[in-house]
Biopython code that builds the backbone (N, CA, C, O; Angstrom):
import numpy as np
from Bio.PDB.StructureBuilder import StructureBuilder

atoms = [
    (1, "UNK", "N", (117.711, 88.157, 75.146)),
    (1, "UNK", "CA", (117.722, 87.612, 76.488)),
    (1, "UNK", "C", (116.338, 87.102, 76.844)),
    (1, "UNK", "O", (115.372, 87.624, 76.288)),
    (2, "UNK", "N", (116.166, 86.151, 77.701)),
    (2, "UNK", "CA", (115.202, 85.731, 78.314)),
    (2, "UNK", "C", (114.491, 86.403, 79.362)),
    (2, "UNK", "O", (115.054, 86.443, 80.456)),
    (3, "UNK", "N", (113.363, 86.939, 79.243)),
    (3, "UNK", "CA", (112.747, 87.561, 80.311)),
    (3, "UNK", "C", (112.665, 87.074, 81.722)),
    (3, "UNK", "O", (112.939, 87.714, 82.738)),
    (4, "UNK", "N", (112.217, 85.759, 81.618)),
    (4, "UNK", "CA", (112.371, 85.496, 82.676)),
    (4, "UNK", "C", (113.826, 85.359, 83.846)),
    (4, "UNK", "O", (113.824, 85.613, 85.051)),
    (5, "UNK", "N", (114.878, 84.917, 83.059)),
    (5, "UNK", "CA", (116.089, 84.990, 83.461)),
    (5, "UNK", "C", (116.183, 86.736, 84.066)),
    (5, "UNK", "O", (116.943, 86.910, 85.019)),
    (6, "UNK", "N", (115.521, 87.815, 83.585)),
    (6, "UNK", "CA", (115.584, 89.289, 83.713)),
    (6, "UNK", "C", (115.592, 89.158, 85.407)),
    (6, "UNK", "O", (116.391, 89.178, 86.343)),
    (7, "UNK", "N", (113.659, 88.958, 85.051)),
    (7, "UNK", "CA", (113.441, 88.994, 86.304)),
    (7, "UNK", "C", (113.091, 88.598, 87.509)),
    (7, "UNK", "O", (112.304, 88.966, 88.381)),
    (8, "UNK", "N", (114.514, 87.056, 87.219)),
    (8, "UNK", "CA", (114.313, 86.239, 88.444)),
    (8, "UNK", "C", (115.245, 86.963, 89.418)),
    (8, "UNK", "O", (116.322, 87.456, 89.082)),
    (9, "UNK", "N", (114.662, 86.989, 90.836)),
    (9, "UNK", "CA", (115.277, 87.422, 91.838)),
    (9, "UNK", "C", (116.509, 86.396, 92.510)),
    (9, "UNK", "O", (115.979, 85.338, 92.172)),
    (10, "UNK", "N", (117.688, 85.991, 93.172)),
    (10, "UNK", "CA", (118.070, 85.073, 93.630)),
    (10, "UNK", "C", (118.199, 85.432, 95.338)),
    (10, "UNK", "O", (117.635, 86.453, 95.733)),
    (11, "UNK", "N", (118.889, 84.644, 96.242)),
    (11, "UNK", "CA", (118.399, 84.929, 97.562)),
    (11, "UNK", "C", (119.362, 86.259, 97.735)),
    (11, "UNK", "O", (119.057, 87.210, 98.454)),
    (12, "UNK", "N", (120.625, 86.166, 96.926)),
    (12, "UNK", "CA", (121.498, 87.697, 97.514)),
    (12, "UNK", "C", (120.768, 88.556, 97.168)),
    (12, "UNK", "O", (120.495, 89.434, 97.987)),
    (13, "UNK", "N", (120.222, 88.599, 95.891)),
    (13, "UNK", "CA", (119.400, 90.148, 95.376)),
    (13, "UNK", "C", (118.703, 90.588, 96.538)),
    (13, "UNK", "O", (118.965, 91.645, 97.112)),
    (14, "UNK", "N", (117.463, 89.469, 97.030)),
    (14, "UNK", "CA", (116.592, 89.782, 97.857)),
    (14, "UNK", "C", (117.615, 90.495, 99.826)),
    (14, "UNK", "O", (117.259, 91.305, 100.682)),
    (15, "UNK", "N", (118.483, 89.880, 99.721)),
    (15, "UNK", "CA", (119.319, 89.892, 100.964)),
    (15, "UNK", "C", (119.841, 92.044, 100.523)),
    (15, "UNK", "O", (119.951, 93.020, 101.264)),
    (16, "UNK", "N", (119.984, 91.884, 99.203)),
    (16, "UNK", "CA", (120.747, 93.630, 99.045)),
    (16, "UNK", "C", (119.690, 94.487, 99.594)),
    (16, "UNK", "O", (119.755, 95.150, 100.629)),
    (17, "UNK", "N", (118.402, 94.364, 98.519)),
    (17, "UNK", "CA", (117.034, 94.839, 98.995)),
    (17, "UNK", "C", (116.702, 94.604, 99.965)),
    (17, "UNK", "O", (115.649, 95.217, 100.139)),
    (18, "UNK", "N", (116.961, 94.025, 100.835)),
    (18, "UNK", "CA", (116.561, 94.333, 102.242)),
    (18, "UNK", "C", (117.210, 94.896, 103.146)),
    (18, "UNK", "O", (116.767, 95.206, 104.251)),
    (19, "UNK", "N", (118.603, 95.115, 102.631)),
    (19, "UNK", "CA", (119.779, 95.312, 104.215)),
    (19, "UNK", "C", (119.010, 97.182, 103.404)),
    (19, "UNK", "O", (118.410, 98.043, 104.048)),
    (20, "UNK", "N", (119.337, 97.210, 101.985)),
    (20, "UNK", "CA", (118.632, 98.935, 101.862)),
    (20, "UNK", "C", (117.512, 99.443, 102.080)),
    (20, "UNK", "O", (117.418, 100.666, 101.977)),
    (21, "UNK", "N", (116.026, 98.439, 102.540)),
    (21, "UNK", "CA", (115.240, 99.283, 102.970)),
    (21, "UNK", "C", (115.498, 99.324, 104.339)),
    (21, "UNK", "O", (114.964, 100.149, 105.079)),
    (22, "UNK", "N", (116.397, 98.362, 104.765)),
    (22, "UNK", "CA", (116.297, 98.550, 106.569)),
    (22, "UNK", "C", (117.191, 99.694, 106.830)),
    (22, "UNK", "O", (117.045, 100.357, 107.857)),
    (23, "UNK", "N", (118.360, 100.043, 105.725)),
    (23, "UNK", "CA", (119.161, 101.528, 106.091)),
    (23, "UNK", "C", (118.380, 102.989, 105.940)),
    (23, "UNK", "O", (118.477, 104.084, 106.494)),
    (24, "UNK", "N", (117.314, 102.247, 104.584)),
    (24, "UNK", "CA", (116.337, 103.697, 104.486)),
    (24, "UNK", "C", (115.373, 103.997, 105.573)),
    (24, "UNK", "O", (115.213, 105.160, 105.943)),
    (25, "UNK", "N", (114.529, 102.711, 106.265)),
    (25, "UNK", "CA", (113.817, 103.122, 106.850)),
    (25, "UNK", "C", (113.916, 102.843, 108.542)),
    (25, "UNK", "O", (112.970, 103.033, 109.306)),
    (26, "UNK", "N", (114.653, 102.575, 108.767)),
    (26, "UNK", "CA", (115.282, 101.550, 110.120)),
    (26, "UNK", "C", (114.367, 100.401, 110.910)),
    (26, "UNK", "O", (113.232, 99.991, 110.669)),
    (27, "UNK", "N", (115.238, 100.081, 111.857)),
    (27, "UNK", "CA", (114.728, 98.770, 112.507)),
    (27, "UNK", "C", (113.246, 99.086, 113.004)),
    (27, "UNK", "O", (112.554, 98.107, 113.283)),
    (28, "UNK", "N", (112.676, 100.394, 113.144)),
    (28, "UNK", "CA", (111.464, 100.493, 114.160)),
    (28, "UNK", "C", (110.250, 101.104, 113.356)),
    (28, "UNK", "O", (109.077, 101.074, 113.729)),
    (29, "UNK", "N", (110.697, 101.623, 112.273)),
    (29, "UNK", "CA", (109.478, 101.867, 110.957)),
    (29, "UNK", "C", (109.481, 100.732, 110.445)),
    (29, "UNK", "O", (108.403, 100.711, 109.851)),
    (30, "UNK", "N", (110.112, 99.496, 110.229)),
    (30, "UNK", "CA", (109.449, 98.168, 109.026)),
    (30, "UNK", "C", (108.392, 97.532, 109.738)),
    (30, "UNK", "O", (107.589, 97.043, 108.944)),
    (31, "UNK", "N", (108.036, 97.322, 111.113)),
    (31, "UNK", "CA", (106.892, 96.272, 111.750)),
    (31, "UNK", "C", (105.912, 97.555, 111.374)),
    (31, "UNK", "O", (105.090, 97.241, 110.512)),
    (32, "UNK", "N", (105.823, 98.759, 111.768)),
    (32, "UNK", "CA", (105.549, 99.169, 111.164)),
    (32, "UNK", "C", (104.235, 99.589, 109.973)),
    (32, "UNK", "O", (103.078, 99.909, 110.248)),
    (33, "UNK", "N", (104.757, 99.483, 108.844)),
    (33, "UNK", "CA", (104.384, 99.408, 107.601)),
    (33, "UNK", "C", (104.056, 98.190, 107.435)),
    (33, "UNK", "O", (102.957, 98.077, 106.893)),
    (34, "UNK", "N", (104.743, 96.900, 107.770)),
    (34, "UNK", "CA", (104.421, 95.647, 107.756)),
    (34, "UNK", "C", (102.961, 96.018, 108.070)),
    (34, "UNK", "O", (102.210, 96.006, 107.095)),
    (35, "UNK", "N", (102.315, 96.414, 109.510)),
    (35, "UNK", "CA", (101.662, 96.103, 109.994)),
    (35, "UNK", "C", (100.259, 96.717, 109.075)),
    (35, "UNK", "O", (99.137, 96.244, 108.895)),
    (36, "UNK", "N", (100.787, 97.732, 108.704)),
    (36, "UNK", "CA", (100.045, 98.773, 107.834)),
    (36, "UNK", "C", (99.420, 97.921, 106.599)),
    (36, "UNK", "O", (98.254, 97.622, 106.339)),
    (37, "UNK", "N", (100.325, 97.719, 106.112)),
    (37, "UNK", "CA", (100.536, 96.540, 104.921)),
    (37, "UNK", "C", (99.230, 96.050, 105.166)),
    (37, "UNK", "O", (98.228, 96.523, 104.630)),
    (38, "UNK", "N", (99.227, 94.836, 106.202)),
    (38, "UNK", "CA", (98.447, 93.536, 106.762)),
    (38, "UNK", "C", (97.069, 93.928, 106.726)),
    (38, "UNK", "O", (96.141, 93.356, 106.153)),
    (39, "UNK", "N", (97.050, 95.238, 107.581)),
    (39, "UNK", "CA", (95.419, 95.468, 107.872)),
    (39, "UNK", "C", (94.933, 95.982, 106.395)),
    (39, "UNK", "O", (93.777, 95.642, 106.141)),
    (40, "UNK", "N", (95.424, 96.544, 105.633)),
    (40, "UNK", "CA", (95.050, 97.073, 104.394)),
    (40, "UNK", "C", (94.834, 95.417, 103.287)),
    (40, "UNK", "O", (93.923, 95.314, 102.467)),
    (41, "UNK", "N", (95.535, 94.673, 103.458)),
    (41, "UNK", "CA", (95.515, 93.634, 102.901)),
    (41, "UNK", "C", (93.915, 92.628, 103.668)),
    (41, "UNK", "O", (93.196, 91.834, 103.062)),
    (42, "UNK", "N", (93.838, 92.967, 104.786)),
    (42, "UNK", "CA", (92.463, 92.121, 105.453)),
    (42, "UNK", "C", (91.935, 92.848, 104.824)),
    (42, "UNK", "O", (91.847, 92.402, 103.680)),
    (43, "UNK", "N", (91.286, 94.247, 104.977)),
    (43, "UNK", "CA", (89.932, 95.466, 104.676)),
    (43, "UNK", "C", (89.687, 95.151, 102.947)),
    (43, "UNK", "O", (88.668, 95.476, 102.338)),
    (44, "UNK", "N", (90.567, 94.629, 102.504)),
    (44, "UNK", "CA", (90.750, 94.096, 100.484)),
    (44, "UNK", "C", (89.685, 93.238, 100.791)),
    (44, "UNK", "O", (88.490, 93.528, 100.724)),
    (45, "UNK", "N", (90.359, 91.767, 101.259)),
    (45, "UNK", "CA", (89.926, 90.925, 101.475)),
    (45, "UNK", "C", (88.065, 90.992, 101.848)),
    (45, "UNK", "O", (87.168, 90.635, 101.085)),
    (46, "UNK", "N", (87.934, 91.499, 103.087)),
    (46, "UNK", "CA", (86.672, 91.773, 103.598)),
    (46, "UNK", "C", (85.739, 91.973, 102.668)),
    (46, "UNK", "O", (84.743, 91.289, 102.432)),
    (47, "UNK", "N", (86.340, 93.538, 101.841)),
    (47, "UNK", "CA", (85.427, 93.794, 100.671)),
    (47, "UNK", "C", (85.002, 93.086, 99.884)),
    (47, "UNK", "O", (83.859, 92.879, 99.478)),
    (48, "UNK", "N", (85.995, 92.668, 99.634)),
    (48, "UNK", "CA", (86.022, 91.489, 98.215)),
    (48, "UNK", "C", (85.196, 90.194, 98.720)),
    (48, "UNK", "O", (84.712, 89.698, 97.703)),
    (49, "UNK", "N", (84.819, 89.420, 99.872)),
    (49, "UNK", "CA", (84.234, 88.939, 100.416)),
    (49, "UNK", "C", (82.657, 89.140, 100.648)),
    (49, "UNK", "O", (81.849, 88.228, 100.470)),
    (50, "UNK", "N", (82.195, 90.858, 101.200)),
    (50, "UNK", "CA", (81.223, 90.994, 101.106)),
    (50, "UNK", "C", (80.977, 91.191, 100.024)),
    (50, "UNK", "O", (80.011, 90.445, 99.861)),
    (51, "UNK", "N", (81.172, 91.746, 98.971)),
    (51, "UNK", "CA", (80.740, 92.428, 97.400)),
    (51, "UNK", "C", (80.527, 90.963, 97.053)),
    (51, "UNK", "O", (79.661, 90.842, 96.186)),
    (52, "UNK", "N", (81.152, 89.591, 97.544)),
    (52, "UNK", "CA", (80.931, 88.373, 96.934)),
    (52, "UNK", "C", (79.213, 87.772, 97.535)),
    (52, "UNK", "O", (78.575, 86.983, 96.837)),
    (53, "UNK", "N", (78.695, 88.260, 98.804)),
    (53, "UNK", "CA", (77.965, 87.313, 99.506)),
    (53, "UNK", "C", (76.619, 87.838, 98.936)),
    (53, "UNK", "O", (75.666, 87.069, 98.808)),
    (54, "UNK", "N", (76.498, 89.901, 98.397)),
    (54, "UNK", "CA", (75.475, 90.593, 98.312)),
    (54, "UNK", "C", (74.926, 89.823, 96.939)),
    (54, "UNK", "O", (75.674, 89.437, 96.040)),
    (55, "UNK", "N", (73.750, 89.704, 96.946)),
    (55, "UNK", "CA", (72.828, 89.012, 95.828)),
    (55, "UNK", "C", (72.341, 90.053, 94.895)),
    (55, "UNK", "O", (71.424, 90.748, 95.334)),
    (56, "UNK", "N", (72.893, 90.379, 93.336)),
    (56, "UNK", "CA", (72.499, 91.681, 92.634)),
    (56, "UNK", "C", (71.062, 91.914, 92.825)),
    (56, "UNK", "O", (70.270, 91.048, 93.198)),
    (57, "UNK", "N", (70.795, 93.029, 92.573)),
    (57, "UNK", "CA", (69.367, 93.431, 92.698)),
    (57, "UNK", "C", (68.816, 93.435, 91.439)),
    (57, "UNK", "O", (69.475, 94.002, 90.568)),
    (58, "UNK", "N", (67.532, 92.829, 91.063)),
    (58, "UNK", "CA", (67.220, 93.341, 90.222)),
    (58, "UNK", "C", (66.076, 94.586, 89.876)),
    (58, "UNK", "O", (65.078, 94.898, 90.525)),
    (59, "UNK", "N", (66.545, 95.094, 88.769)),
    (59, "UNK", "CA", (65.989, 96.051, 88.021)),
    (59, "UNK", "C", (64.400, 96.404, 88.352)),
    (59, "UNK", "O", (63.605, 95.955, 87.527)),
    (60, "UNK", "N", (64.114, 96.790, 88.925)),
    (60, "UNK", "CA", (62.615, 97.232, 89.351)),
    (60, "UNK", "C", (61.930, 98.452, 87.816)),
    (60, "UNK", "O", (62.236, 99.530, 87.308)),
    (61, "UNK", "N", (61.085, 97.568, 87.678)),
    (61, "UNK", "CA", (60.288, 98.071, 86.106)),
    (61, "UNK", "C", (59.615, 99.379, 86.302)),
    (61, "UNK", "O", (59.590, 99.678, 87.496)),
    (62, "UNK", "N", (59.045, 100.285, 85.502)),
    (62, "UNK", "CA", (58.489, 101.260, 85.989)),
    (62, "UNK", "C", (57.532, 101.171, 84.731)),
    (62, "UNK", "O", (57.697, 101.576, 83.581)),
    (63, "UNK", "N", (56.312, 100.404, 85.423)),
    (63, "UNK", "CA", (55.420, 100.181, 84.015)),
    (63, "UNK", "C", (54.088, 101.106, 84.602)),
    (63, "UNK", "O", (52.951, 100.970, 84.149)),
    (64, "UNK", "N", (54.414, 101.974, 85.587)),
    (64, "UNK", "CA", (53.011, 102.581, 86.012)),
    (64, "UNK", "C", (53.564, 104.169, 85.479)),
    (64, "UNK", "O", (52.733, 105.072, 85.379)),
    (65, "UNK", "N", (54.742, 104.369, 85.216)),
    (65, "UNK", "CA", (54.732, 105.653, 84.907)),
    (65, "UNK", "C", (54.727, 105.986, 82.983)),
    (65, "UNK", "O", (55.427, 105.200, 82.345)),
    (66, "UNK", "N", (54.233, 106.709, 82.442)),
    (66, "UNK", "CA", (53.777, 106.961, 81.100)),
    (66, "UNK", "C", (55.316, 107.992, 80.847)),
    (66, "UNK", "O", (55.994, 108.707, 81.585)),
    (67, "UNK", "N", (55.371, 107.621, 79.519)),
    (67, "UNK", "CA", (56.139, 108.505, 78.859)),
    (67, "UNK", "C", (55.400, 109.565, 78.267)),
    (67, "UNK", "O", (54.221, 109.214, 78.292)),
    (68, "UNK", "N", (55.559, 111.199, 77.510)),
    (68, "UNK", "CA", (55.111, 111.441, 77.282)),
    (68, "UNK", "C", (55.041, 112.263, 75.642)),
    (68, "UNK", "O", (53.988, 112.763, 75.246)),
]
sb = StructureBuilder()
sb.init_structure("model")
sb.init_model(0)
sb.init_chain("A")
sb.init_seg("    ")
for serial, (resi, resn, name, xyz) in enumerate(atoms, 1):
    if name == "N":
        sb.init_residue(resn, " ", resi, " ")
    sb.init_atom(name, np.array(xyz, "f"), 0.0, 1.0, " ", f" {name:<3s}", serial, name[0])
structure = sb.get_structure()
């Protein structure tokens, strides 16, 4: 079989999976987690943003201290 054929979704699949998380979790927990979702998905973002802007440091030598 074709993998991809596996695991293409079509719109009923997605329509089953959803009427069952809305029976598991109901109408007033999905905004929810949605929302949960979202802000966890910005605070990624952010990071990943600042960790992009910081300029590496470099390596500071230590040529005044002697080995012994």
């Amino acid at each position: 079989m074709d993998t991809l054929t596996i695991l293409a979704l079509s719109w009923q699949h997605l329509l089953i999976v959803g009427i069952i998380i809305l029976v598991f979790f109901g109408g007033r927990k999905i905004p929810e987690m949605m929302r949960g979702l979202g802000s966890g998905i910005k605070e990624f973002k952010d990071a990943v943003k600042e960790d992009e802007t910081k300029t590496p440091e470099e390596p500071k030598s230590n040529s005044s201290s002697t080995t012994p």
